[in-house]
DSSP file (Angstrom, degrees, kcal/mol; ACC not computed):
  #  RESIDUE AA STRUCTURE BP1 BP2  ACC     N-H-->O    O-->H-N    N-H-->O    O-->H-N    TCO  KAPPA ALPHA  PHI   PSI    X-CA   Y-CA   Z-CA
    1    1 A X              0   0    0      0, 0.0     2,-0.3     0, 0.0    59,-0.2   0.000 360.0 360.0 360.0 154.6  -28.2   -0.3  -38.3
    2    2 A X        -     0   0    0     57,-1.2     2,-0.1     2,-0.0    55,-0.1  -0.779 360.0-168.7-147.5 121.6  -27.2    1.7  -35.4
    3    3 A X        +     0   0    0     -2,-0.3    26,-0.6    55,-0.1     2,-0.2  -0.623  34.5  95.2-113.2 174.1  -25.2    1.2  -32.7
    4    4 A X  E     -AB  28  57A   0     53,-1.8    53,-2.7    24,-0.2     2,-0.5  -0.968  60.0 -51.8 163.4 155.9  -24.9    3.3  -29.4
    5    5 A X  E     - B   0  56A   0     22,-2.1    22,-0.4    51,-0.3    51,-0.2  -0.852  47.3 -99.5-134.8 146.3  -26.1    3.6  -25.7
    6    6 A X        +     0   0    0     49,-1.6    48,-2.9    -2,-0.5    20,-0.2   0.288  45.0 162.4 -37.3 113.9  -29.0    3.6  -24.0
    7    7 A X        -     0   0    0     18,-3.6     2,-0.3     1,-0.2    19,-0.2   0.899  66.5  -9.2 -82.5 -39.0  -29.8    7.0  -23.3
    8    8 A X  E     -C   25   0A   0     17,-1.3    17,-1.0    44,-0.1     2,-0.5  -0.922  46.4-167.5-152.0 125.5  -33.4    6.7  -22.5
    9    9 A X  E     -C   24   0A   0     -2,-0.3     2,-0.3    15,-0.2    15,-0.2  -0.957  27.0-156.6-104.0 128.9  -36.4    4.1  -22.7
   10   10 A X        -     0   0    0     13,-2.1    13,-0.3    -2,-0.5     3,-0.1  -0.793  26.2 -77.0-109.2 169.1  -39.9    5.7  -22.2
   11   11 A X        -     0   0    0     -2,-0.3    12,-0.4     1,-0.1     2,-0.3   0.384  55.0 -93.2 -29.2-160.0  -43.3    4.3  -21.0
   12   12 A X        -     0   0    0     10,-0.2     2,-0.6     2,-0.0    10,-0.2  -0.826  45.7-154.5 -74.7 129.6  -45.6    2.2  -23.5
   13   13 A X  E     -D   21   0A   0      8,-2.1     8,-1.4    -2,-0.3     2,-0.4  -0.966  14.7-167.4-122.6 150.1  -47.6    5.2  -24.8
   14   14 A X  E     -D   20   0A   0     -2,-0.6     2,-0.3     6,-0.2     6,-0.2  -0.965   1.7-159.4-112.7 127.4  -51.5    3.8  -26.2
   15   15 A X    >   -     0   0    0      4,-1.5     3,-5.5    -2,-0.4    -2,-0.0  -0.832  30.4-102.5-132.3-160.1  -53.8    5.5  -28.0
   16   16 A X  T 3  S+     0   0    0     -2,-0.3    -1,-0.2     1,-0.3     0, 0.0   0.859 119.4  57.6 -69.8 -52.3  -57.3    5.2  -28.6
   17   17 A X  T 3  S-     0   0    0      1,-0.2    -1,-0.3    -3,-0.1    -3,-0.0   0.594 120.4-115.0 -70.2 -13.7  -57.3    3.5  -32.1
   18   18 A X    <   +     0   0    0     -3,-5.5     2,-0.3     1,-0.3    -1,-0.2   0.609  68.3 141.3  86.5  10.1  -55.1    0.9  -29.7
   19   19 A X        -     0   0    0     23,-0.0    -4,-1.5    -5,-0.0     2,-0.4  -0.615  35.5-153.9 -83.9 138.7  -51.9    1.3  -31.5
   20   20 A X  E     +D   14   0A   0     -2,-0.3    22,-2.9    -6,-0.2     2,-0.2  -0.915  18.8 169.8-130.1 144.4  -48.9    1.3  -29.3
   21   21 A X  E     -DE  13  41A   0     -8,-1.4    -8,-2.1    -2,-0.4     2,-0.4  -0.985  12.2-162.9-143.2 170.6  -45.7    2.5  -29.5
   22   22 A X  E     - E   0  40A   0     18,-0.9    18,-2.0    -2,-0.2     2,-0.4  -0.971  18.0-140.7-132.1 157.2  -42.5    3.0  -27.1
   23   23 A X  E     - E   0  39A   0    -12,-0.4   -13,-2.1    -2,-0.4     2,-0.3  -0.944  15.2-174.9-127.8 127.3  -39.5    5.3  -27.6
   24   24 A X  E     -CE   9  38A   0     14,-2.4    14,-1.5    -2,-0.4     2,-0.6  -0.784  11.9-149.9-114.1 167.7  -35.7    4.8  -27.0
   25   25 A X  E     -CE   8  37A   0    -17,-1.0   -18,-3.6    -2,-0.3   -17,-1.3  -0.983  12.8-175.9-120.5 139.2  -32.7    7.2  -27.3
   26   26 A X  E     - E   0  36A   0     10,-2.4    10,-2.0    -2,-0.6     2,-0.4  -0.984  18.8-136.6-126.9 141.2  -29.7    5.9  -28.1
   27   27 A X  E     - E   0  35A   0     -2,-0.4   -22,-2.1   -22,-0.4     8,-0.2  -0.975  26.6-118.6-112.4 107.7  -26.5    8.1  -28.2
   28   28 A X  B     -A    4   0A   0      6,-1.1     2,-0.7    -2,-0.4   -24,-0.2   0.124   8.3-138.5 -51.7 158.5  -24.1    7.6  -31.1
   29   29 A X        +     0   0    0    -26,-0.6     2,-0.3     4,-0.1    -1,-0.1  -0.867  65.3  99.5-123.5  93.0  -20.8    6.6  -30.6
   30   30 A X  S >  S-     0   0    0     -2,-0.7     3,-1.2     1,-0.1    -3,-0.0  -0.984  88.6 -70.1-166.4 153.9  -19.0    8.7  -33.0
   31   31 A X  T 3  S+     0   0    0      1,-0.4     2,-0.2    -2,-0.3    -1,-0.1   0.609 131.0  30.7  18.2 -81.2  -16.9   12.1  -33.0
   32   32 A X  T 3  S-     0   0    0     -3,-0.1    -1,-0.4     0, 0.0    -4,-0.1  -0.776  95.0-138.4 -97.3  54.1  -19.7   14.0  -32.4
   33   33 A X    <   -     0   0    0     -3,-1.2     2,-0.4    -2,-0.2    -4,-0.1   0.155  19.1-157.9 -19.1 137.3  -22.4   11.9  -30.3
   34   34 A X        -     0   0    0      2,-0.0    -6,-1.1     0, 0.0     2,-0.6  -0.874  20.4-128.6-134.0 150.5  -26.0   12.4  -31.5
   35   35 A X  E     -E   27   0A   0     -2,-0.4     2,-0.5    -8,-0.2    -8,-0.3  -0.957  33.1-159.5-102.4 104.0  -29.0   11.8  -29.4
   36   36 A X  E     -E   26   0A   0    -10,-2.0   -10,-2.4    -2,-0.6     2,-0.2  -0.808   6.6-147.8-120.9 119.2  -31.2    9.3  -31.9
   37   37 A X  E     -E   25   0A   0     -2,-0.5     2,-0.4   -12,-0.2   -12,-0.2  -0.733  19.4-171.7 -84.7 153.1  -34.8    9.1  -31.2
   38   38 A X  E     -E   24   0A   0    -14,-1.5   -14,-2.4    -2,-0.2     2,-0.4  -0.914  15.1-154.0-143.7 161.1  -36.3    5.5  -32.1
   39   39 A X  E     -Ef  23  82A   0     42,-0.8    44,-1.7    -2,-0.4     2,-0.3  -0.925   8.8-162.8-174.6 104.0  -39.7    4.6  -32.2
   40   40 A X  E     -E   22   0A   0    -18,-2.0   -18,-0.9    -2,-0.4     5,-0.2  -0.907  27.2-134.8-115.2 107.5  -40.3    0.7  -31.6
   41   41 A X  E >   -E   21   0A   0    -20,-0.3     3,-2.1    -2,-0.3   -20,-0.2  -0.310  31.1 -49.2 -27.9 114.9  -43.7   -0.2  -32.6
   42   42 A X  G >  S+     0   0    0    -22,-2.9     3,-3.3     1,-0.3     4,-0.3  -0.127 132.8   5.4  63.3-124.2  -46.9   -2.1  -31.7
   43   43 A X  G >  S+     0   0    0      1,-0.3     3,-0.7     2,-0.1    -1,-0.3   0.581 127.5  72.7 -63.5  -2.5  -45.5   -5.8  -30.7
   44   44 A X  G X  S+     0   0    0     -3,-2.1     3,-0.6     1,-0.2     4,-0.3   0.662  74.7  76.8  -0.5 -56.5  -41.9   -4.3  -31.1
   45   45 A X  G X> S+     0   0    0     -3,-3.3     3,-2.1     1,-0.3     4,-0.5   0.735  77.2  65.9 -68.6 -25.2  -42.2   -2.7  -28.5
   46   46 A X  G X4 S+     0   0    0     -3,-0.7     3,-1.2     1,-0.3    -1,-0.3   0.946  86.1  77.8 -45.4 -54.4  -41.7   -5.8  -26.1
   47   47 A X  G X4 S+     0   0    0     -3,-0.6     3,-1.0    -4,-0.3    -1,-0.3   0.844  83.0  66.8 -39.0 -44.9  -38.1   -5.9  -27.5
   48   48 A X  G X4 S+     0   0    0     -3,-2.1     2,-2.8    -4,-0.3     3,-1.7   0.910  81.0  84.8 -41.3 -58.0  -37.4   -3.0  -25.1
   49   49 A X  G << S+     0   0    0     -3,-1.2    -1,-0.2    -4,-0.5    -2,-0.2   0.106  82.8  48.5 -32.0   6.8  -37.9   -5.1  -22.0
   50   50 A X  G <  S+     0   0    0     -2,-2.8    -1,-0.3    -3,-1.0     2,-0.3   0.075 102.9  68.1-149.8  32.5  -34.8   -6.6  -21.4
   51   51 A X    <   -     0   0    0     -3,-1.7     2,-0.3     4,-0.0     3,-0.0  -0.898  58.4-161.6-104.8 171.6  -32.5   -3.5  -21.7
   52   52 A X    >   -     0   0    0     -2,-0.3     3,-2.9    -3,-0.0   -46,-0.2  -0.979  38.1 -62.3-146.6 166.0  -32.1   -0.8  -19.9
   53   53 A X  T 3  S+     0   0    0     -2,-0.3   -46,-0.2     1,-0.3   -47,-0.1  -0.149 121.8  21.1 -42.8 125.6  -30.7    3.0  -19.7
   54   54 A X  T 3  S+     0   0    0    -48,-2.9    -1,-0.3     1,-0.3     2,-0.2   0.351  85.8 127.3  64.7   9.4  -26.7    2.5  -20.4
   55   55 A X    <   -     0   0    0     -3,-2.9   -49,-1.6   -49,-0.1     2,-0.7  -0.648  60.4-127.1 -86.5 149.7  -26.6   -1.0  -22.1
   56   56 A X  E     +B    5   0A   0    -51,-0.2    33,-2.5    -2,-0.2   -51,-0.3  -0.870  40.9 172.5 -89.4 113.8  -24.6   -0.8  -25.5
   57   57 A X  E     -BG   4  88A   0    -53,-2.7   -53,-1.8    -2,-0.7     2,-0.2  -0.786  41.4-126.5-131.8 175.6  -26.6   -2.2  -28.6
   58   58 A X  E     - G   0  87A   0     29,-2.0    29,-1.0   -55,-0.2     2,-0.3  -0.219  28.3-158.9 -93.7 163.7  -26.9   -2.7  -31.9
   59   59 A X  E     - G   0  86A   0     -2,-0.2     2,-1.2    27,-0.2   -57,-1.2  -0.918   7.2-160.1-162.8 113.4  -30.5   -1.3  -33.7
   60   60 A X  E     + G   0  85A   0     25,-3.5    25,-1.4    -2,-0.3    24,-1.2  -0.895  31.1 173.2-108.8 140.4  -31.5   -2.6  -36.8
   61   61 A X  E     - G   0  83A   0     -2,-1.2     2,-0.5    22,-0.2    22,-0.2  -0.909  32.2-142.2-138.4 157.2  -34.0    0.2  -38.0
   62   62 A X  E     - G   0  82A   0     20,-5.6     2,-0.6    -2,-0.3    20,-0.5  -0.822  24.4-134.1-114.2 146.4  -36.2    1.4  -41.2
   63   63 A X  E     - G   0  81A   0     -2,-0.5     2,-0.3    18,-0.2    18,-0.2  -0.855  28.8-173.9-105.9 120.1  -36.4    5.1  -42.0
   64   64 A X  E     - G   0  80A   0     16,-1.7    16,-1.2    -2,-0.6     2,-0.3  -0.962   6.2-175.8-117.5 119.9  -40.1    6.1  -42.7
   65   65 A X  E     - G   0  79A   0     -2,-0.3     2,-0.4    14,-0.2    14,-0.2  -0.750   1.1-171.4-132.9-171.8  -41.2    9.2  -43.8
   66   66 A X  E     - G   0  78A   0     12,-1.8    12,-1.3    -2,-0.3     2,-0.5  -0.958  18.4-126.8-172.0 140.7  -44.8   10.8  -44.5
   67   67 A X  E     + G   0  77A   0     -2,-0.4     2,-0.3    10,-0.2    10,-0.2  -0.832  25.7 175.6-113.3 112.9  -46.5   13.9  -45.9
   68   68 A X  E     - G   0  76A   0      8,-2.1     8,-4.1    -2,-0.5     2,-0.3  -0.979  14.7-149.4-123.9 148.9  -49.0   15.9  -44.1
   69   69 A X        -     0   0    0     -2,-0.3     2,-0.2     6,-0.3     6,-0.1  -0.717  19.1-134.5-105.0 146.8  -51.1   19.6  -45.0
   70   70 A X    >   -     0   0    0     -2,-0.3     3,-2.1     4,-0.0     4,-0.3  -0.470  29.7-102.0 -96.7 159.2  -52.0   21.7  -42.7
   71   71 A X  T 3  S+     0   0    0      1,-0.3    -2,-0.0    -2,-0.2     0, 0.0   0.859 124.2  64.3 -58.9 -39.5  -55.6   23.2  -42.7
   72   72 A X  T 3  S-     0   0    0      2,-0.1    -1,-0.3     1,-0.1     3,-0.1   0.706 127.0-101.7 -42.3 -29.0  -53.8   26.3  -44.1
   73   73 A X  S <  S+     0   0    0     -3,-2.1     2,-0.8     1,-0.1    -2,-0.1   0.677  72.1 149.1  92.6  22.3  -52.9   24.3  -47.1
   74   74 A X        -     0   0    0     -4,-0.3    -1,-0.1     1,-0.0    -2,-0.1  -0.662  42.9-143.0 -90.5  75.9  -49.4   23.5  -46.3
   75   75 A X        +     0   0    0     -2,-0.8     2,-0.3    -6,-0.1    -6,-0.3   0.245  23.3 168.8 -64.5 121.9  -47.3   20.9  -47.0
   76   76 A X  E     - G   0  68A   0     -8,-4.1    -8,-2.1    -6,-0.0     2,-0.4  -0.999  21.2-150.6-125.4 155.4  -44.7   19.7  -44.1
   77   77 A X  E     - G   0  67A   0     -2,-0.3     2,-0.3   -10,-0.2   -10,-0.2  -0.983  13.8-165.2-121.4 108.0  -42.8   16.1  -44.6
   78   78 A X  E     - G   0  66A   0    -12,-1.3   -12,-1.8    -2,-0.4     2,-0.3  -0.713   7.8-149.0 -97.3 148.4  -41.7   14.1  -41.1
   79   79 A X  E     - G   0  65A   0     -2,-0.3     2,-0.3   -14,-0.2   -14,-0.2  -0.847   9.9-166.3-109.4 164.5  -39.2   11.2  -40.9
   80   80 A X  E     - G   0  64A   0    -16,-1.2   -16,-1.7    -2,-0.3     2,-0.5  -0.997  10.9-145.8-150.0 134.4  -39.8    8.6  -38.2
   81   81 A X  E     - G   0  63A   0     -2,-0.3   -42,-0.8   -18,-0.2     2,-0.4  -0.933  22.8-162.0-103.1 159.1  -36.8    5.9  -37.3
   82   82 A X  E     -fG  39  62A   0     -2,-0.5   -20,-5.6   -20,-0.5     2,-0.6  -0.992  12.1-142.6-148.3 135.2  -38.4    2.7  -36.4
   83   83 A X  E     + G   0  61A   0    -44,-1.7   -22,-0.2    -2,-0.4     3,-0.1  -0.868  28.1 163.3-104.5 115.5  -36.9    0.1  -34.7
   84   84 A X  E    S+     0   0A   0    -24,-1.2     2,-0.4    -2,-0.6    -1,-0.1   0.753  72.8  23.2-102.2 -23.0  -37.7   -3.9  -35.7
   85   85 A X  E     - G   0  60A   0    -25,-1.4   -25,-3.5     2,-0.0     2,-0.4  -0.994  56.0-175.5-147.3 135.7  -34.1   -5.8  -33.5
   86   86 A X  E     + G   0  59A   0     -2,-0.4     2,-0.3   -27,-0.2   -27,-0.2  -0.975   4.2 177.1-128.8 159.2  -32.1   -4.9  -31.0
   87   87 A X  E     - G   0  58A   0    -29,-1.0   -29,-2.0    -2,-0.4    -2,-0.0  -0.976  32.3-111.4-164.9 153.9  -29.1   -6.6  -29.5
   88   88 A X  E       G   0  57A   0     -2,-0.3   -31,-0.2   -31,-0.2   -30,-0.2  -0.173 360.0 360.0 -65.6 162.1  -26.5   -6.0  -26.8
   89   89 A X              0   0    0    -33,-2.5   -32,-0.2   -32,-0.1    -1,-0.1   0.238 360.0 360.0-137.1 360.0  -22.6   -5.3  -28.2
């Protein structure tokens, strides 16, 4: 989990295969504030809709990560946080 407030909610982004996803930032509440990208997924994404930019929540999230080569023959490793509940605090 992570809690925090809304820094930022963006659009619904679509793509052609018809997979959706929407992206919040949330800004830790800790020492050192951190800017936390999260990535809520396909019908997830609905969840967004009834916050907004400043609310303080809660995030319950899964840490996903994935392995890609480059044409070069390169390996690079991405992490993705992904958000499944949110709730106000």
């Amino acid at each position: 989990e992570l809690q925090g407030t809304i820094k930022k909610i963006s659009d619904l982004q679509t793509f052609a295969s018809g997979f959706q996803k929407r992206e919040m930032v949330l800004t830790t509440e800790e020492q050192y504030p951190q800017p936390i990208n999260i990535e809520f997924l396909s019908e997830k994404s609905d969840l967004l809709n009834a916050y907004k930019e400043g609310d303080k929540v809660k995030v319950s999230i899964n840490l996903r990560g994935r392995e890609w080569t480059s044409q070069q023959g390169e390996v690079k490793y991405f992490n993705s946080i992904i958000g499944w509940k949110i709730e106000k605090i």
